[in-house]
C-alpha positions in Angstrom: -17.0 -6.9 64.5 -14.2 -6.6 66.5 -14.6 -9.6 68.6 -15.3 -11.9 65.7 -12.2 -10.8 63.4 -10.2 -11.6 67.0 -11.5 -14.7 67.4 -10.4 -15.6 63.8 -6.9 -14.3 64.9 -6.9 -11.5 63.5 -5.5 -8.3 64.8 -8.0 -5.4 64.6 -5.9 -2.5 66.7 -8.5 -0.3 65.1 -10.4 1.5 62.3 -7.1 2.8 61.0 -7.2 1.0 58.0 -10.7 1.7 56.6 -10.5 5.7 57.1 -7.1 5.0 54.9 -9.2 3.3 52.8 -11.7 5.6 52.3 -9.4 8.5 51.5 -7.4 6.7 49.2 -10.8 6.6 47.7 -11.9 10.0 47.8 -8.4 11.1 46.6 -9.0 8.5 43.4 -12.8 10.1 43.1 -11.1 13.7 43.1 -8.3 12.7 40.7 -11.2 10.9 38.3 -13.4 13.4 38.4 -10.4 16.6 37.4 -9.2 13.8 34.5 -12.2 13.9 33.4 -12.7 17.7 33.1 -9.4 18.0 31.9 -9.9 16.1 29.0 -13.0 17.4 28.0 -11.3 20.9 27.7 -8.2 19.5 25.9 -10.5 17.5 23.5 -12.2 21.3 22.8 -9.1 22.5 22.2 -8.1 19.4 20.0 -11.2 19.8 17.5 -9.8 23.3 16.5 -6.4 22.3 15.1 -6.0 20.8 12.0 -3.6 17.2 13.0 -5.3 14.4 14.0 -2.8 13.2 16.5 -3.8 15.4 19.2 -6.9 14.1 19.2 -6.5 11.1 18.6 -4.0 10.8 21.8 -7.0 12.3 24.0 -9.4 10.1 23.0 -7.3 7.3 23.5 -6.1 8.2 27.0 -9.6 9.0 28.3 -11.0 5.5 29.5 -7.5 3.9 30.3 -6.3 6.9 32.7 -9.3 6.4 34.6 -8.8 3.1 35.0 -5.2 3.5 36.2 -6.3 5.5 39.1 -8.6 3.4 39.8 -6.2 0.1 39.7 -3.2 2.1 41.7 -5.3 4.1 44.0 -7.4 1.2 45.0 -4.4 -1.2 45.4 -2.1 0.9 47.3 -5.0 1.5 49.7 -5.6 -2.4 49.8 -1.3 -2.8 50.7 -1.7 0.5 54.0 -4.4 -2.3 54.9 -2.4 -5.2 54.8 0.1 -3.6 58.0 -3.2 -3.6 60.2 -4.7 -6.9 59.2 -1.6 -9.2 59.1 -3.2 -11.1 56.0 0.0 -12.7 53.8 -2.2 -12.8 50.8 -2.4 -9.3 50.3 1.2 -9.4 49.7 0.2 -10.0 46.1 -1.2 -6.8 45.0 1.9 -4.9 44.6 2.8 -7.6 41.4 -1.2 -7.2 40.6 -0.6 -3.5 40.7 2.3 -3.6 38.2 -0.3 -5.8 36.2 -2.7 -4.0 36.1 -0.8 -0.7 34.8 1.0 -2.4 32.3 -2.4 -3.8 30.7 -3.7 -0.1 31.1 -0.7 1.0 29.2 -1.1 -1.7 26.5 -4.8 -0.5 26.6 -3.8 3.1 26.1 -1.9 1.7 22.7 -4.4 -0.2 21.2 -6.7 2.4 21.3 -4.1 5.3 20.2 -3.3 3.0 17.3 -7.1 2.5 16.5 -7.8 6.5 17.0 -5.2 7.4 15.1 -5.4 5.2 11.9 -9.2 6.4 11.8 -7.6 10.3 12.3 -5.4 10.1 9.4 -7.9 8.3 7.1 -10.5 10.8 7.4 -7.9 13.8 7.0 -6.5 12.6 4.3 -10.4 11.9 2.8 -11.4 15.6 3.7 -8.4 17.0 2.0 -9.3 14.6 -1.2 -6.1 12.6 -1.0 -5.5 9.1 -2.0 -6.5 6.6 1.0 -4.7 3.4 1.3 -6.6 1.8 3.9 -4.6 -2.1 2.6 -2.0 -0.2 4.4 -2.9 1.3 7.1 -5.4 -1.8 8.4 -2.1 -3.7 7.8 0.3 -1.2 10.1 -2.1 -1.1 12.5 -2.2 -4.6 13.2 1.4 -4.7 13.5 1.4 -2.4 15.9 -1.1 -4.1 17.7 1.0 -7.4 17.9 4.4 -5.8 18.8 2.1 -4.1 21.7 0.6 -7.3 22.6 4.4 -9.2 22.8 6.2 -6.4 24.7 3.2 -6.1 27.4 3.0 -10.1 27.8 6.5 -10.0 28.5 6.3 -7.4 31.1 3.8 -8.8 32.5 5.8 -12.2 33.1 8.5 -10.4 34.3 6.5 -8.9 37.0 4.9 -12.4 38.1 8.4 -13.7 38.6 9.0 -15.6 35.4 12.4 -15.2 33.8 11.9 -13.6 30.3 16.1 -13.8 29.7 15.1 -18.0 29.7 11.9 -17.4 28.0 13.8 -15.6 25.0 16.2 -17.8 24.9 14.0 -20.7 24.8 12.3 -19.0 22.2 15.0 -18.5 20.1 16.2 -22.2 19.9 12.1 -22.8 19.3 12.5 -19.9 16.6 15.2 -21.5 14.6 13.3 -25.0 14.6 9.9 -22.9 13.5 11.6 -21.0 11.0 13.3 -24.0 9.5 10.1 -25.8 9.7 7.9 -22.9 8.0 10.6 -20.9 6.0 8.3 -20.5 3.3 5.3 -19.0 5.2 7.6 -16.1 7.1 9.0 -15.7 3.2 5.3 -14.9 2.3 4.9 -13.2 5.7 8.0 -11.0 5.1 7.3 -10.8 1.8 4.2 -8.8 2.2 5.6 -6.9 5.3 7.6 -5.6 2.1 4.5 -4.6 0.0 3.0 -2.9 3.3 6.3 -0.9 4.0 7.1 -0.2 0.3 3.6 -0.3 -1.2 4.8 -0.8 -4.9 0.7 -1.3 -5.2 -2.0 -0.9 -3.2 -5.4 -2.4 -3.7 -7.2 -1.2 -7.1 -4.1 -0.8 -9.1 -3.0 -2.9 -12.2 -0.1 -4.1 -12.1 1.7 -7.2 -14.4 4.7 -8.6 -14.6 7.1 -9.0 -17.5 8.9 -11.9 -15.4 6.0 -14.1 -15.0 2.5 -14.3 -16.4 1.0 -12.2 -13.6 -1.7 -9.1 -14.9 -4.4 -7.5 -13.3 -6.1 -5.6 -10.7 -5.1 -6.0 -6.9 -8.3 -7.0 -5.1 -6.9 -8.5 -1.4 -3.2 -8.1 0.1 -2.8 -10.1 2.9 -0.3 -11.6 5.3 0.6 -14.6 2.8 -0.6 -13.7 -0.5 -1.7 -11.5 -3.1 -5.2 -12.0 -4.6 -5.4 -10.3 -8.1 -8.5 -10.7 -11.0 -6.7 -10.9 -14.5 -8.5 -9.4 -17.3 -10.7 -12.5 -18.1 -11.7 -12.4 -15.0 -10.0 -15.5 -13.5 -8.9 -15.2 -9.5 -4.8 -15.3 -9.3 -3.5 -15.9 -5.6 0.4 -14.8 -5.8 2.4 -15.3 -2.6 4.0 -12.4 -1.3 7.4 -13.9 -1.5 7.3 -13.4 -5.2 7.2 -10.3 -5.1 10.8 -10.0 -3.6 12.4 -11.8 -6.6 10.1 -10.2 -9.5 10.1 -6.8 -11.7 6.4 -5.3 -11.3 5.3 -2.6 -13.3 2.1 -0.8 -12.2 0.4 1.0 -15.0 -2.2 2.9 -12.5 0.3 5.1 -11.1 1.8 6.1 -15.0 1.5 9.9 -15.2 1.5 9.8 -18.8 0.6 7.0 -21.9 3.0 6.9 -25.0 1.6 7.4 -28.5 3.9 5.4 -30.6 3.1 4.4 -33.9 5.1 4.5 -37.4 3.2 5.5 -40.7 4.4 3.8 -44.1 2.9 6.2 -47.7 3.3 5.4 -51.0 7.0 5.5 -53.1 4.7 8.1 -55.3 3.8 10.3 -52.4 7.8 11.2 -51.4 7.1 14.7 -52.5 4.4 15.0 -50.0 6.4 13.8 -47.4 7.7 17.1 -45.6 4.3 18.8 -46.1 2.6 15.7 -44.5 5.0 15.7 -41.1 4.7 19.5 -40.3 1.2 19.2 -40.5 1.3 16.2 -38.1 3.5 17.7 -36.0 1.7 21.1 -35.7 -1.6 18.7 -35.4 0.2 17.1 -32.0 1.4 20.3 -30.5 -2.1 22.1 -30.5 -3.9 19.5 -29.2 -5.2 20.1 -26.0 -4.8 15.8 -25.5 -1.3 16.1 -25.6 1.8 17.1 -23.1 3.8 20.1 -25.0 6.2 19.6 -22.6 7.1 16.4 -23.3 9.0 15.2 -26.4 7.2 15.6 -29.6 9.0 13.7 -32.6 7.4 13.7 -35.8 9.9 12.4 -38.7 10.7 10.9 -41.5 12.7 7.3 -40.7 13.3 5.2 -43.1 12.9 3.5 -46.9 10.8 0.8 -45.9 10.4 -2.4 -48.2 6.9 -1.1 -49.8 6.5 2.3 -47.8 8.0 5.8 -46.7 7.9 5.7 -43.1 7.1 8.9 -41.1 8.1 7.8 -37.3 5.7 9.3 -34.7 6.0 9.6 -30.6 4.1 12.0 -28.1 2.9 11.8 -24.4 -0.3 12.4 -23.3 -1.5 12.7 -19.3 -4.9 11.0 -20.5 -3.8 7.9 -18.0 -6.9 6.1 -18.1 -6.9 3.3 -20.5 -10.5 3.8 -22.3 -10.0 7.7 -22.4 -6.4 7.4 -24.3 -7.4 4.7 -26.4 -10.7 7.2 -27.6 -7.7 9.7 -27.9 -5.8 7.8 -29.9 -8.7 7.0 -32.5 -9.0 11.4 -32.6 -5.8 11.6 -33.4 -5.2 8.8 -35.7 -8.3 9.6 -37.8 -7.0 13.0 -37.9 -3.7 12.6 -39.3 -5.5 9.9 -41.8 -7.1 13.4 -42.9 -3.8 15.4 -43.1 -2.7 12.6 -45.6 -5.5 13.0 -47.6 -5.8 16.7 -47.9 -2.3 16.1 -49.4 -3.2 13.6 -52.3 -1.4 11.2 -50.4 -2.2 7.5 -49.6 -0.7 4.7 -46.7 1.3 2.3 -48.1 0.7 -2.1 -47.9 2.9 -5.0 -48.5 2.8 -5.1 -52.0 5.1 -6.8 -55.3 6.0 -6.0 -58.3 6.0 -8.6 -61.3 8.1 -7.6 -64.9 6.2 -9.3 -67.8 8.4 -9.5 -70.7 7.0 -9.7 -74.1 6.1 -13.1 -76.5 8.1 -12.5 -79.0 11.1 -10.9 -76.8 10.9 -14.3 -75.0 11.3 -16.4 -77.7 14.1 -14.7 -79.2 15.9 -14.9 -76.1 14.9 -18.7 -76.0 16.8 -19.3 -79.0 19.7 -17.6 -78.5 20.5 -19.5 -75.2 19.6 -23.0 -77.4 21.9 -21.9 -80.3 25.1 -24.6 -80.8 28.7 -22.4 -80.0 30.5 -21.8 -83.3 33.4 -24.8 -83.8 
């Protein structure tokens, strides 16, 4: 062995280098194997507490730690080598070493970014909470890109490219690019916004008194918005729009109005008082209703043909169907208030004077009669 790696002219002074070797080895085979238990016992101790952080940091750490012992142990012993075997190509581990941890880093992060969006989805499931997964998948891969752009820098950095050139090249390239495709990175920025913000989330009904935009949220994306209206037809809204647009979003009311105005009869004005107490004292009791929101029950105004009795109340009935089934209780109720009281509603209606035959004529004549000379 000896002989032949001299007559390549190679310099063998001895076995120095492989017992090195070796006990780089058994060091990175002692350190994998304590890791290893270590982690098991923290990931014990993980499962009892109530965060999901903890363990979402341990499961992510597991498989790139390894591997980072693995990548230094076996690199460093690789560069005691290169002193005994005069090889100038192993000059190049020392930049694959810094490689090599930096991907194992930017491993790490993907999969504590993974772990821990799945941790925080399934605590907030198991405590009954709200899930926006739109959101989260959409953070997530954020994340994941800023991860991706910081470790390909480093990585150029430590293969001797200049990043300071690199950035600025990429700035001049920006400008051009964002001249170029200003209105995609307004969509892109625009939902960025709905991600950060979250005005809606997917499932909501939202609509827009500024443009002719109504429905439920099916698909936010990147771009644009993909809503189904109420007949059913597929809107795609880009994102950007909803930077320069009011949106009201009627799933996250926490009460629905009961508005309505009543108009009776001129005949029924004695009835009047009788007929609101017993409409208000209808709206406070029922269970359907908020007592401590505003209750206003009134008379308002002479109307044209009709007394009108002005009512408002809140109710935390949010879903549409439910309130509008509400809304029949009540109304058919307080039709039944009115008539226990004699009392009737009120329609457009006119009144025509007839004036008698006779009257007429008279009156005929004495517009046609000459003035006295």
């Amino acid at each position: 062995m000896k002989e032949q790696l001299n007559g390549l002219g190679l310099a063998f002074p001895g076995d120095t280098w492989i017992l090195n070797l070796l006990l780089v080895v058994a060091v990175v085979v002692a350190l994998d194997l304590l890791a290893g238990h270590l982690l098991r016992r923290a990931e014990r101790m993980a499962n009892t507490t109530a965060t999901a952080w903890d363990d979402a940091l341990i499961q992510a750490a597991r498989q790139p730690l390894r591997a980072l012992f693995w990548i230094v142990g076996l690199t460093y012993g690789v560069s005691l080598a290169r002193t005994d075997l005069h090889l100038p190509e192993l000059g190049l581990i020392k930049p694959l070493r810094e490689v090599g941890v930096v991907l194992c880093l930017a491993w790490f992060l993907f999969r504590l970014i993974h772990h821990a969006a799945t941790g925080v989805v399934r605590m907030q499931e198991t405590r009954g909470e709200a899930v926006d997964h739109t959101t989260v998948d959409a953070v997530s891969k954020l994340a994941r890109i800023v991860v991706v752009v910081i470790a390909g820098l480093m990585i150029l950095q430590h293969m001797g490219f200049s990043v300071a050139g690199l950035l600025t090249f990429g700035g001049i390239g920006g400008i051009a690019v964002g001249l170029a495709a200003k209105d995609l990175l307004a969509n892109f920025f625009g939902g960025l916004t709905v991600y950060l913000d979250r005005p809606f989330s997917v499932g909501d009904t939202i609509r827009s008194p500024d443009k002719v935009i109504e429905g439920t949220v099916e698909y936010i994306g990147w771009r644009h918005t993909r809503i189904r209206a109420p007949d059913k037809a597929s809107i795609h809204v880009p994102n950007a729009l909803f930077s320069t647009i009011v949106v009201e979003n009627p799933s996250r009311m926490t009460h629905r109005r009961l508005r309505e105005v009543l108009g009776l009869r001129y005949e029924d004005a004695p009835r009047v008082e009788a007929i609101v107490a017993d409409i208000r004292a209808l709206l406070e009791a029922h269970p359907g209703i908020d007592g401590n929101q505003a209750i206003i029950v009134n008379f308002d105004a002479y109307g044209d043909s009709a007394l009108n009795i002005f009512i408002l109340a809140y109710s935390p009935v949010t879903a549409r169907a439910a309130f509008q089934a509400l809304k029949q209780e009540l109304l058919l109720a307080v039709g039944g208030i009115v008539a226990r009281h004699g009392a009737d509603f009120a329609f457009p209606s006119r009144t025509l004077y007839m004036v008698e035959p006779a009257e007429a004529d008279t009156q005929a004549i004495s517009r046609q009669a000459p003035p006295d000379r």
